[in-house]
ZAPAFI-499408 format. One record per atom (N, C-alpha, C): residue in three letters; chain; residue number from 1; x, y, z; atom name. Coordinates in pm, whole numbers, plus 50000, padded with zeros to 5 digits. Layout:
REM ZAPAFI-499408
+-----+---+-----+-------+-------+-------+----+
!   r ! c !   k !    xx !    yy !    zz !  a !
+-----+---+-----+-------+-------+-------+----+
! ALA ! A ! NUM !     X !     Y !     Z ! CA !
...
+-----+---+-----+-------+-------+-------+----+
END
This chain:
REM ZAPAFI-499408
+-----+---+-----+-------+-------+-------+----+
!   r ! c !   k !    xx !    yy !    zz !  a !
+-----+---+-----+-------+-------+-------+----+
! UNK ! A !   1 ! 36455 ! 46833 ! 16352 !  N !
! UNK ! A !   1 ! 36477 ! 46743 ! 16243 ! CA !
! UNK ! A !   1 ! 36575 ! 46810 ! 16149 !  C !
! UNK ! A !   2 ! 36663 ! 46768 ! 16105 !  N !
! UNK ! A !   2 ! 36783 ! 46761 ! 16037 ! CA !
! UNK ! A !   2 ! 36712 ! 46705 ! 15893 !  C !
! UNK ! A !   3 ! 36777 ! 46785 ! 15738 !  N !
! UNK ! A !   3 ! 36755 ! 46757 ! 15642 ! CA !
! UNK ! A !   3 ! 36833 ! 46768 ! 15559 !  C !
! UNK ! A !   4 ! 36901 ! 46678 ! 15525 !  N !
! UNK ! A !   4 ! 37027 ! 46710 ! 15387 ! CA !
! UNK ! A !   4 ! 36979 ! 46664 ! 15299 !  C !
! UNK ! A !   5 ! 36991 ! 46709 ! 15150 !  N !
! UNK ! A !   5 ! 36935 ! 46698 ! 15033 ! CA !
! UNK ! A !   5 ! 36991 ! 46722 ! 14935 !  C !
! UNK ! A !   6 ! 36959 ! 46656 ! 14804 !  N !
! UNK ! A !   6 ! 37029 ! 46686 ! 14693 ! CA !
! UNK ! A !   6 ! 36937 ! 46652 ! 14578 !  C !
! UNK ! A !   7 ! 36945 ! 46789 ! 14501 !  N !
! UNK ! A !   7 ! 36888 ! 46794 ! 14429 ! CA !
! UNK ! A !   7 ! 36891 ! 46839 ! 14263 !  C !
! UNK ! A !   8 ! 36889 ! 46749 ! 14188 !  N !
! UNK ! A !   8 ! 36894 ! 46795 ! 14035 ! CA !
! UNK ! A !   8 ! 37119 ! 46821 ! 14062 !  C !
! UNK ! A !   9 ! 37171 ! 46724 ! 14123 !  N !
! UNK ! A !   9 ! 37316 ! 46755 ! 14167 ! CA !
! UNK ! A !   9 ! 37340 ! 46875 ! 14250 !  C !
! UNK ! A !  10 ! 37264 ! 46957 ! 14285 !  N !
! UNK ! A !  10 ! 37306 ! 47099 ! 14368 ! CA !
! UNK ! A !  10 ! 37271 ! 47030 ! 14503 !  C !
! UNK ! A !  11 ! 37382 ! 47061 ! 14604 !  N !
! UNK ! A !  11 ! 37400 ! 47060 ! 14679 ! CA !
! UNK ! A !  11 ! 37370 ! 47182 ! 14795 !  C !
! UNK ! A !  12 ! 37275 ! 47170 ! 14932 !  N !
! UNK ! A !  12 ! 37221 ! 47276 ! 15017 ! CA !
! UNK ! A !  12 ! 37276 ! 47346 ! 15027 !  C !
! UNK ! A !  13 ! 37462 ! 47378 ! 15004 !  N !
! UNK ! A !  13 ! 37476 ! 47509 ! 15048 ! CA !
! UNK ! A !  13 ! 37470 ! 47584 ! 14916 !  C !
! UNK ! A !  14 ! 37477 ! 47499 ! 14791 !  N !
! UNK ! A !  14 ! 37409 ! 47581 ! 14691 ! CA !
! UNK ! A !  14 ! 37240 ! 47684 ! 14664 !  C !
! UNK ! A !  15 ! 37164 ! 47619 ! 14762 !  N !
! UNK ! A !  15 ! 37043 ! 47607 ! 14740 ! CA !
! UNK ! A !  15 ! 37035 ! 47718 ! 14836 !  C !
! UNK ! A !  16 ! 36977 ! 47859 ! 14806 !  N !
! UNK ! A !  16 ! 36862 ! 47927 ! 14912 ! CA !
! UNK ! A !  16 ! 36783 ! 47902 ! 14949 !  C !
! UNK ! A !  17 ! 36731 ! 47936 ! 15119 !  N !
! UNK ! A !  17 ! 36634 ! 47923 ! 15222 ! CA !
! UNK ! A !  17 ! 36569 ! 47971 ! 15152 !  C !
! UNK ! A !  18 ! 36517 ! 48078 ! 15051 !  N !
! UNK ! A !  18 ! 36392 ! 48163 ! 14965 ! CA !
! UNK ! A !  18 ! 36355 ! 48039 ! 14918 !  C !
! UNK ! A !  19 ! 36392 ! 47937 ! 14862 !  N !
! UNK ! A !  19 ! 36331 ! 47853 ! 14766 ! CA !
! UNK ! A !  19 ! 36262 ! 47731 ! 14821 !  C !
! UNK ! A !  20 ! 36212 ! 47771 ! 14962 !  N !
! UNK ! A !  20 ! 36122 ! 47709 ! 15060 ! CA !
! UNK ! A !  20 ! 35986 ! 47794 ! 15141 !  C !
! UNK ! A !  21 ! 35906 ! 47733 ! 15051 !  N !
! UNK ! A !  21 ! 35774 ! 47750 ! 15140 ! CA !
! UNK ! A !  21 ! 35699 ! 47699 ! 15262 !  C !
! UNK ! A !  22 ! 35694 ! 47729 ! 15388 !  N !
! UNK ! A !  22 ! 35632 ! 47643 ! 15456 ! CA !
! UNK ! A !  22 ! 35504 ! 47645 ! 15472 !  C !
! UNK ! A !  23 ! 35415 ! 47532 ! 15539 !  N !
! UNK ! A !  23 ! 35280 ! 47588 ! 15567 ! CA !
! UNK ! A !  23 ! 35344 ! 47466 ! 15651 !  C !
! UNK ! A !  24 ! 35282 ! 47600 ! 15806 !  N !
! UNK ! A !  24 ! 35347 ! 47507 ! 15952 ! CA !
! UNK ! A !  24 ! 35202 ! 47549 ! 16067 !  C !
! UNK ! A !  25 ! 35171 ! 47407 ! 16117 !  N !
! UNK ! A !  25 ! 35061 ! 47427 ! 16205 ! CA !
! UNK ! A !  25 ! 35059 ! 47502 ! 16284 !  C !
! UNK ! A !  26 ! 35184 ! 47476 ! 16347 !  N !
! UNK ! A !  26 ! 35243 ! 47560 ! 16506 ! CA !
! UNK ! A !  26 ! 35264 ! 47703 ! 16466 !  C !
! UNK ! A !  27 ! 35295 ! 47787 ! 16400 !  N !
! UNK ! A !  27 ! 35314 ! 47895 ! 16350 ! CA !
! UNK ! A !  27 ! 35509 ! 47908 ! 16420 !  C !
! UNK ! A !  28 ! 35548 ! 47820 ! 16428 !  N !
! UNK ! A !  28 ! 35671 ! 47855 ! 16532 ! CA !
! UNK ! A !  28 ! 35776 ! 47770 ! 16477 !  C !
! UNK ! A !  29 ! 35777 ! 47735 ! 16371 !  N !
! UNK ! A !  29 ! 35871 ! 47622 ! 16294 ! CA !
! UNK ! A !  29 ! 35979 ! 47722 ! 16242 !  C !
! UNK ! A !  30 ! 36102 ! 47608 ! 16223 !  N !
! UNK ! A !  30 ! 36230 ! 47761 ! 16223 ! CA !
! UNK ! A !  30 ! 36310 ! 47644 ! 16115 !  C !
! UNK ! A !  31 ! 36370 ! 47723 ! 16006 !  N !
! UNK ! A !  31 ! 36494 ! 47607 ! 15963 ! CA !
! UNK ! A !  31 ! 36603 ! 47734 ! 15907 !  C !
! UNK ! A !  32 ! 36721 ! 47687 ! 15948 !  N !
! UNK ! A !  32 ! 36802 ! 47747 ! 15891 ! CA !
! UNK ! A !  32 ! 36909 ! 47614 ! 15800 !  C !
! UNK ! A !  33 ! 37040 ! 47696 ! 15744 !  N !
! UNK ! A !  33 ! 37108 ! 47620 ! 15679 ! CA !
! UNK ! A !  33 ! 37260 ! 47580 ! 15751 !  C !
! UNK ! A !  34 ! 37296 ! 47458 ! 15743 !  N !
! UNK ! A !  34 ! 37423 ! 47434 ! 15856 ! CA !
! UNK ! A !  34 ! 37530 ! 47366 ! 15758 !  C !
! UNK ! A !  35 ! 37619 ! 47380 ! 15720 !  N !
! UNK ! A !  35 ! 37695 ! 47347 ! 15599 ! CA !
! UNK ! A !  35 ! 37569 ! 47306 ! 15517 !  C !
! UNK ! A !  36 ! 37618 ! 47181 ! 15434 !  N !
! UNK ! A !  36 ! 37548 ! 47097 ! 15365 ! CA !
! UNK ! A !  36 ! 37368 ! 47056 ! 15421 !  C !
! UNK ! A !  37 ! 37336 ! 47096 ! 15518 !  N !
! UNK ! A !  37 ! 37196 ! 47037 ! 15607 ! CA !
! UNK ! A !  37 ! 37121 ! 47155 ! 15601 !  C !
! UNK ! A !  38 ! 36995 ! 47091 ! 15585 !  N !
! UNK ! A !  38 ! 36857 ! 47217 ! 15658 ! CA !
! UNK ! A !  38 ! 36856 ! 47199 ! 15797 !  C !
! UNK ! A !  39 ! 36900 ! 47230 ! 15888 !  N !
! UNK ! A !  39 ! 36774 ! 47281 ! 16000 ! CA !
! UNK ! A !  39 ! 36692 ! 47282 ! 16067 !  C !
! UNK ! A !  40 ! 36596 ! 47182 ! 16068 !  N !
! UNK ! A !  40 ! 36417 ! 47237 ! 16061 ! CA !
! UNK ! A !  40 ! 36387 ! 47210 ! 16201 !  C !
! UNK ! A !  41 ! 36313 ! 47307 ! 16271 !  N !
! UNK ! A !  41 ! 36282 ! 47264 ! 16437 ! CA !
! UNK ! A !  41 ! 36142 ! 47314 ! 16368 !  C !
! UNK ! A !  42 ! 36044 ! 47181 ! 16395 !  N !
! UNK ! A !  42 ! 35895 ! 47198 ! 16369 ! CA !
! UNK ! A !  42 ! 35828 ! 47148 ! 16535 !  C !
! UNK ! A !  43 ! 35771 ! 47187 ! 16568 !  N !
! UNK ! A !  43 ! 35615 ! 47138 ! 16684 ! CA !
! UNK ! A !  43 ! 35577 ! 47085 ! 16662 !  C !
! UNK ! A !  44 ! 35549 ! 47120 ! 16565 !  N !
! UNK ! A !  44 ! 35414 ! 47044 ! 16524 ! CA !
! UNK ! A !  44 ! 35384 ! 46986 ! 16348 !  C !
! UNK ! A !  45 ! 35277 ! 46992 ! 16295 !  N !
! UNK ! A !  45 ! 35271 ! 46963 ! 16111 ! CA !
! UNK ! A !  45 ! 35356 ! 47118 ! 16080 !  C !
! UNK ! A !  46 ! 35409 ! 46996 ! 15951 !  N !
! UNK ! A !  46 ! 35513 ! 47089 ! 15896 ! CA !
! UNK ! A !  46 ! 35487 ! 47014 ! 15783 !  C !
! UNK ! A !  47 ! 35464 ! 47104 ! 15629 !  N !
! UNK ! A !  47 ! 35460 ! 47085 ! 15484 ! CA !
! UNK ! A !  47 ! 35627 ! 47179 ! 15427 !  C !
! UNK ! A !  48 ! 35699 ! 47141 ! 15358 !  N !
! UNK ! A !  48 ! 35789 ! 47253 ! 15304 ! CA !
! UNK ! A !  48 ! 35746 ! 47248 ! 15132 !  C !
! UNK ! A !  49 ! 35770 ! 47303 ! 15100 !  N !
! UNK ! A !  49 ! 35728 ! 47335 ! 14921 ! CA !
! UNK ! A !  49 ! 35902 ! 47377 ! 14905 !  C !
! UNK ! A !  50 ! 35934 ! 47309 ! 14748 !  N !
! UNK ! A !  50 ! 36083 ! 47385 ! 14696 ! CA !
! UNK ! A !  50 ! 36022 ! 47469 ! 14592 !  C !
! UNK ! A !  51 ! 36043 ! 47563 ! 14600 !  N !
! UNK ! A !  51 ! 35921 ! 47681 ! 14517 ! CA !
! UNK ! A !  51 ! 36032 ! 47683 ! 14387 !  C !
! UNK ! A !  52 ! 36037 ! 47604 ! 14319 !  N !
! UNK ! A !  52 ! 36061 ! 47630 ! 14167 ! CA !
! UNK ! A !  52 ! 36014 ! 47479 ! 14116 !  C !
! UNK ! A !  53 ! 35940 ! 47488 ! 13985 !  N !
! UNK ! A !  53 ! 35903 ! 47411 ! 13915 ! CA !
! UNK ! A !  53 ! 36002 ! 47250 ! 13872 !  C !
! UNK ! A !  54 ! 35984 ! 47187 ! 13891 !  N !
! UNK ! A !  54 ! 36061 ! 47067 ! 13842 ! CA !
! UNK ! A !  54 ! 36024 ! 47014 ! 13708 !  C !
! UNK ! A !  55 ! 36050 ! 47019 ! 13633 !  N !
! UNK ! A !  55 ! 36035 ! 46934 ! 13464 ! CA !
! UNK ! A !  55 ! 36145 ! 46862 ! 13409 !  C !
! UNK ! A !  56 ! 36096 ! 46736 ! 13390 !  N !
! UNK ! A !  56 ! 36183 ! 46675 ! 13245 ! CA !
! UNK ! A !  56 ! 36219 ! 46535 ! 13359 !  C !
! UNK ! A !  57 ! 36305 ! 46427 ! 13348 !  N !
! UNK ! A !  57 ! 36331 ! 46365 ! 13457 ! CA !
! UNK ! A !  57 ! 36415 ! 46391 ! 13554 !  C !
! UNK ! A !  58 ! 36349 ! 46392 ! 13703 !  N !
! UNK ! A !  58 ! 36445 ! 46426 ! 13781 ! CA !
! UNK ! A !  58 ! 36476 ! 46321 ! 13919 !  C !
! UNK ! A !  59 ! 36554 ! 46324 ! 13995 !  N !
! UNK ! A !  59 ! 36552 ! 46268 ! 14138 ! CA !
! UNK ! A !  59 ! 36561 ! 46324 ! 14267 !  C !
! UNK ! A !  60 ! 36487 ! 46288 ! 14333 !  N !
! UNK ! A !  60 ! 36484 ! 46347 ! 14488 ! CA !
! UNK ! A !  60 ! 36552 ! 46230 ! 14591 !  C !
! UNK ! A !  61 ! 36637 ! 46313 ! 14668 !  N !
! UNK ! A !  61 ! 36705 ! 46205 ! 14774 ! CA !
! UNK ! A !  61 ! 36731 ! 46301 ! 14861 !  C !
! UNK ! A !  62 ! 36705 ! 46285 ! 15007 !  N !
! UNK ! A !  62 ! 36744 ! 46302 ! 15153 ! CA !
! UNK ! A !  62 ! 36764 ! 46207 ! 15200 !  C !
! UNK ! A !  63 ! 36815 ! 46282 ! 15383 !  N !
! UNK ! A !  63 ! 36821 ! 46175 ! 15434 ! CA !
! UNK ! A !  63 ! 36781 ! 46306 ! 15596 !  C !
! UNK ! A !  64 ! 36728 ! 46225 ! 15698 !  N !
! UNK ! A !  64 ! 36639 ! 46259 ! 15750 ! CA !
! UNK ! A !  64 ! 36719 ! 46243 ! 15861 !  C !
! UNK ! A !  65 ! 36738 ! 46290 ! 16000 !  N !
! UNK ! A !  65 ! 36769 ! 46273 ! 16127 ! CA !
! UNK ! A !  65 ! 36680 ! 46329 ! 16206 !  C !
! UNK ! A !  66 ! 36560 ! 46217 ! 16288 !  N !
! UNK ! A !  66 ! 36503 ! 46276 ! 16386 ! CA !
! UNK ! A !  66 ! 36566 ! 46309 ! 16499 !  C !
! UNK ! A !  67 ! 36564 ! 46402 ! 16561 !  N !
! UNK ! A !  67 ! 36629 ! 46438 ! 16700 ! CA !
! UNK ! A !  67 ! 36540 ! 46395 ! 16857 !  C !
! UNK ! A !  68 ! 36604 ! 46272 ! 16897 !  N !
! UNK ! A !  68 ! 36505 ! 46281 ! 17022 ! CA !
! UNK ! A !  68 ! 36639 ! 46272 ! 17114 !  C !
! UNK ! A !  69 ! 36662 ! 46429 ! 17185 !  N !
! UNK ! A !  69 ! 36694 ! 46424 ! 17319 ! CA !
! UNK ! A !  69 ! 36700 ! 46487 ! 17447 !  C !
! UNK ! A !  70 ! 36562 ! 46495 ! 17437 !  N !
! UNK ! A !  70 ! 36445 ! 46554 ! 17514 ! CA !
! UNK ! A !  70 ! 36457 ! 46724 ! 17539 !  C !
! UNK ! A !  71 ! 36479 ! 46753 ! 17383 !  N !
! UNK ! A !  71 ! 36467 ! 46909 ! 17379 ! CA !
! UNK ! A !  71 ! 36322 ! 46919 ! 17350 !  C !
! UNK ! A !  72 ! 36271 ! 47081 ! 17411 !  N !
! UNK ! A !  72 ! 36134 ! 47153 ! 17429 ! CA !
! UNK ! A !  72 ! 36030 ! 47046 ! 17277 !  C !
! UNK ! A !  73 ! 36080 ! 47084 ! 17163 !  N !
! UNK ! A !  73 ! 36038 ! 47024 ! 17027 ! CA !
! UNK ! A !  73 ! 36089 ! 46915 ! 16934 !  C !
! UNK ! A !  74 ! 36142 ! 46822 ! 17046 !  N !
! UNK ! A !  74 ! 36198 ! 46702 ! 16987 ! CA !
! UNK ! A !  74 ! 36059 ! 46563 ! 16993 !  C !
! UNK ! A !  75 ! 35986 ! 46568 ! 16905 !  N !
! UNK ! A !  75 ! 35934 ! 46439 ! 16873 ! CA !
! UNK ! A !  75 ! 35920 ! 46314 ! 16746 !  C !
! UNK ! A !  76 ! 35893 ! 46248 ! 16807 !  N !
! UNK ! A !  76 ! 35926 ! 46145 ! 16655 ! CA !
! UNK ! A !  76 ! 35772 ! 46121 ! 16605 !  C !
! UNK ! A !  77 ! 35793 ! 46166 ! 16478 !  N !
! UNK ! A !  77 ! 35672 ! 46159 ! 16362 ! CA !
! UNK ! A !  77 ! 35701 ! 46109 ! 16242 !  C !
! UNK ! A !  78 ! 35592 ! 46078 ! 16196 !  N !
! UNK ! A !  78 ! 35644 ! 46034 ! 16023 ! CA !
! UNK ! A !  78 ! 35659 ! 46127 ! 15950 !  C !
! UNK ! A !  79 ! 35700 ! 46104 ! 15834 !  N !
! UNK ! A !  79 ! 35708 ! 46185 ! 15695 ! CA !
! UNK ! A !  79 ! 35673 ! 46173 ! 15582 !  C !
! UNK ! A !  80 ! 35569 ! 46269 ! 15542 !  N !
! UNK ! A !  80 ! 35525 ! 46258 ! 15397 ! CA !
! UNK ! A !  80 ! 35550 ! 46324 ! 15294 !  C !
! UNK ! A !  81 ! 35561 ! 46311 ! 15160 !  N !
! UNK ! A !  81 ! 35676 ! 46383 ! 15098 ! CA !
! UNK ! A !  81 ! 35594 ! 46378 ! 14966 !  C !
! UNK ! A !  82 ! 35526 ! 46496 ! 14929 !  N !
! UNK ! A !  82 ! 35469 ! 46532 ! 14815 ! CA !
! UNK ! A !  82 ! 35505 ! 46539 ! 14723 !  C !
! UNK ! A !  83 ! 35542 ! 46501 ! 14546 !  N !
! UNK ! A !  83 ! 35623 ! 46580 ! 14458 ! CA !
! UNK ! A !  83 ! 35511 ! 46570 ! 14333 !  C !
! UNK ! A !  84 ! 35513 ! 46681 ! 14246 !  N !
! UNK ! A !  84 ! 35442 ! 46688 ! 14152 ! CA !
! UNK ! A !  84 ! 35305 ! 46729 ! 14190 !  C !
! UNK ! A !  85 ! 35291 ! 46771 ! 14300 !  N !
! UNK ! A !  85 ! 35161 ! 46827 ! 14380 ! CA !
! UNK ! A !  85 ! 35055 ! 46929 ! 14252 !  C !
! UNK ! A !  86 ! 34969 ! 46941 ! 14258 !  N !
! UNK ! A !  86 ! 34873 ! 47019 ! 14237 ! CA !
! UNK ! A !  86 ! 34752 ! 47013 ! 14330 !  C !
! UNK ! A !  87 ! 34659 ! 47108 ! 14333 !  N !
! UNK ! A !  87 ! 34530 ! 47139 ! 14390 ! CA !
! UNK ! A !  87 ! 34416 ! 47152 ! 14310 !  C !
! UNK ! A !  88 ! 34366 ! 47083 ! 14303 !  N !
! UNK ! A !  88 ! 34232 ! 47052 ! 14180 ! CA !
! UNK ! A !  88 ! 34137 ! 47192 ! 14164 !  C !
! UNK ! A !  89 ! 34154 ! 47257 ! 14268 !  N !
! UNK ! A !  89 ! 34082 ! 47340 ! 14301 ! CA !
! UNK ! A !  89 ! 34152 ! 47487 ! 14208 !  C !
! UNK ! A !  90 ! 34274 ! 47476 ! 14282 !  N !
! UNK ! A !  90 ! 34374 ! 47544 ! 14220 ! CA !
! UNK ! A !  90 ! 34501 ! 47504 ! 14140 !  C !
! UNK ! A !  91 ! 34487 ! 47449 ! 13996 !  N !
! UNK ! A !  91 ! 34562 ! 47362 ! 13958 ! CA !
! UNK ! A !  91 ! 34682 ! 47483 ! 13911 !  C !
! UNK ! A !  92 ! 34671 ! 47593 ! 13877 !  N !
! UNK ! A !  92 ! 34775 ! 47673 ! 13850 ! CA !
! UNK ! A !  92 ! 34854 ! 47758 ! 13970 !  C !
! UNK ! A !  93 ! 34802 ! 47744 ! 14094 !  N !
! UNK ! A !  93 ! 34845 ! 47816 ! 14267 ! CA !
! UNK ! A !  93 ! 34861 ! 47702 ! 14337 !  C !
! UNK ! A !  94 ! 34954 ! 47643 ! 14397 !  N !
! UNK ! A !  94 ! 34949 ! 47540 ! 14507 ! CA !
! UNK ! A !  94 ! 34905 ! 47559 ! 14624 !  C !
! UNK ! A !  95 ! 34998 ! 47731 ! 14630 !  N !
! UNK ! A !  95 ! 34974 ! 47815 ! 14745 ! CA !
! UNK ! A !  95 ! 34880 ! 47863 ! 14789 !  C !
! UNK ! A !  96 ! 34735 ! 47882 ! 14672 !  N !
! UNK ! A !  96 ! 34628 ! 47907 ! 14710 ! CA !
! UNK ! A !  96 ! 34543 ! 47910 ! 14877 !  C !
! UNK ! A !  97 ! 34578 ! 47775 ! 14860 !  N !
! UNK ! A !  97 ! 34505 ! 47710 ! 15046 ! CA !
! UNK ! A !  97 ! 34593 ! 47653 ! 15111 !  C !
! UNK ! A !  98 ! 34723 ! 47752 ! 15114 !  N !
! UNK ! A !  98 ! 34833 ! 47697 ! 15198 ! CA !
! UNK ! A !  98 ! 34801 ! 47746 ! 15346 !  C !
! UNK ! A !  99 ! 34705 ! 47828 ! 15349 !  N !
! UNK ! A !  99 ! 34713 ! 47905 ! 15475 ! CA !
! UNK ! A !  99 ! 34582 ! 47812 ! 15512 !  C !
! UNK ! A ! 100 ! 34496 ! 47717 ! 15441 !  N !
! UNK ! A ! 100 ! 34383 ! 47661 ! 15486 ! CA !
! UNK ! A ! 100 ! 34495 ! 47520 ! 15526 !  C !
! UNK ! A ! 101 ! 34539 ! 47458 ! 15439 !  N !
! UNK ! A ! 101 ! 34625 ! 47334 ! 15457 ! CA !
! UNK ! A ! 101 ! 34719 ! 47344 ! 15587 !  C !
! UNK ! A ! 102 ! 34810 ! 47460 ! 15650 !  N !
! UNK ! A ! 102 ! 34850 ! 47474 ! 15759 ! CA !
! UNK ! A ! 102 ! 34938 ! 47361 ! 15828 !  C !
! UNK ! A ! 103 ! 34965 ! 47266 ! 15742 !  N !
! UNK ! A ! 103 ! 35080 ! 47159 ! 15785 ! CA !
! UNK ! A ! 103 ! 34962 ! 47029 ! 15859 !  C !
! UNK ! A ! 104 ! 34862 ! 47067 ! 15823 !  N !
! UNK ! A ! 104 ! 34762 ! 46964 ! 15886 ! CA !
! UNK ! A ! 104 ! 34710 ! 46850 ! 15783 !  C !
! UNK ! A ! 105 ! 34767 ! 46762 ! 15832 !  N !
! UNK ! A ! 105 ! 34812 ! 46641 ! 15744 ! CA !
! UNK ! A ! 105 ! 34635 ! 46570 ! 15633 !  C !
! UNK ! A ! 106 ! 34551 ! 46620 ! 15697 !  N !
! UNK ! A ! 106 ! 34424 ! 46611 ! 15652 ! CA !
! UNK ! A ! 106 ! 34337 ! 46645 ! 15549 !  C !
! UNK ! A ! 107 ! 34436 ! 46804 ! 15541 !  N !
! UNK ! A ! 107 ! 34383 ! 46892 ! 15491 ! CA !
! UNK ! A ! 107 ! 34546 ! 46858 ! 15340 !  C !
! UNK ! A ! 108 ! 34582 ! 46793 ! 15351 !  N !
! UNK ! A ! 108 ! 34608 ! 46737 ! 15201 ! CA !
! UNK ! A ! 108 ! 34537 ! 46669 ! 15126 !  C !
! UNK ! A ! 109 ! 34496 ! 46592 ! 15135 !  N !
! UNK ! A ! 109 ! 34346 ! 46499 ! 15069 ! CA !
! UNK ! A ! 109 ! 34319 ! 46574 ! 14947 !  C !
! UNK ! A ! 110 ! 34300 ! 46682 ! 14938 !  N !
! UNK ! A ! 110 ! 34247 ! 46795 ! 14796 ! CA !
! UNK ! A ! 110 ! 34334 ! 46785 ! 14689 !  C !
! UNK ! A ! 111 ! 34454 ! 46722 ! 14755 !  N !
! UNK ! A ! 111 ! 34581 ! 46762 ! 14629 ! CA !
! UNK ! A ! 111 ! 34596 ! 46615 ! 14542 !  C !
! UNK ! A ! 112 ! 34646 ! 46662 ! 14427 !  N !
! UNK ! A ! 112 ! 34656 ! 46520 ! 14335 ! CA !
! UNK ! A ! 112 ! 34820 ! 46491 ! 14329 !  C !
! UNK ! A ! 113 ! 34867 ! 46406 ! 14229 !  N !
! UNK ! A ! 113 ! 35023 ! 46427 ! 14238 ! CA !
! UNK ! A ! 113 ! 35080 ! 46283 ! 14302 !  C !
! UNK ! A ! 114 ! 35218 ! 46238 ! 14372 !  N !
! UNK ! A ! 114 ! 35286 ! 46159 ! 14423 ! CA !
! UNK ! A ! 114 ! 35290 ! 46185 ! 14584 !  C !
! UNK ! A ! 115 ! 35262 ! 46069 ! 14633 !  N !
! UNK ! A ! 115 ! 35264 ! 46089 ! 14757 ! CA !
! UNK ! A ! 115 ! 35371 ! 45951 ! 14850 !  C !
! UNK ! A ! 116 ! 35427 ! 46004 ! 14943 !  N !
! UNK ! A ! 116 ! 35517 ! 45887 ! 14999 ! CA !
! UNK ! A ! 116 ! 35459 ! 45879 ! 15139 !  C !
! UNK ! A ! 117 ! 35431 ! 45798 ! 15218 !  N !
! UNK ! A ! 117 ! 35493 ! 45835 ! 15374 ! CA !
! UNK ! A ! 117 ! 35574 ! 45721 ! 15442 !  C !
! UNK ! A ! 118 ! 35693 ! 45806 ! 15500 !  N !
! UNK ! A ! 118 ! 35770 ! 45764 ! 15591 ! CA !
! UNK ! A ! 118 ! 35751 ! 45740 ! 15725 !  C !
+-----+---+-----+-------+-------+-------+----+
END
């Protein structure tokens, strides 16, 4: 899966790979950066976090290319897209139970915040 994005006007090749967290089921999810695009070869559940705080009004826009052509990890899934996330549990750590959450779409339920799915 292919991800270009723009954000707060900065553009991906502005943006560092550091400023992505994953919590990935498969343990084997890979993204790098390709001009302007993320990357992302996931297996399986895949969560990404943009690890800096967002405040004041902002907008989020991608645009998404699933890849089906019949490579090892090419499948078509939906997409859900968290923003303003917290964990009730842990309202000041997101990351807390990132290693319990694991990209397993279930194990979001705990979190409060905006939720989309694609």
């Amino acid at each position: 899966m292919g991800m270009f994005y723009s954000l707060l006007g900065i553009t991906a090749s502005e943006i560092s790979l550091k400023n992505w967290i994953g919590e990935d089921s498969s343990g084997k999810f890979k993204m790098i950066k390709v001009d302007d695009c993320l990357d992302i070869v996931s297996p399986d559940g895949l969560t990404l976090w943009y690890d800096e705080c967002l405040t004041g009004n902002y907008e989020i826009s991608y645009r998404i290319k699933v890849v089906m052509e019949g490579g090892k990890y090419d499948r078509l899934s939906d997409m859900n897209c968290f923003w303003g996330a917290k964990d009730l549990k842990y309202p000041d750590n997101i990351y807390a139970r990132k290693d319990w959450r694991a990209g397993i779409f279930k194990n979001y339920n705990t979190l409060c915040g905006k939720a989309t799915r694609l």
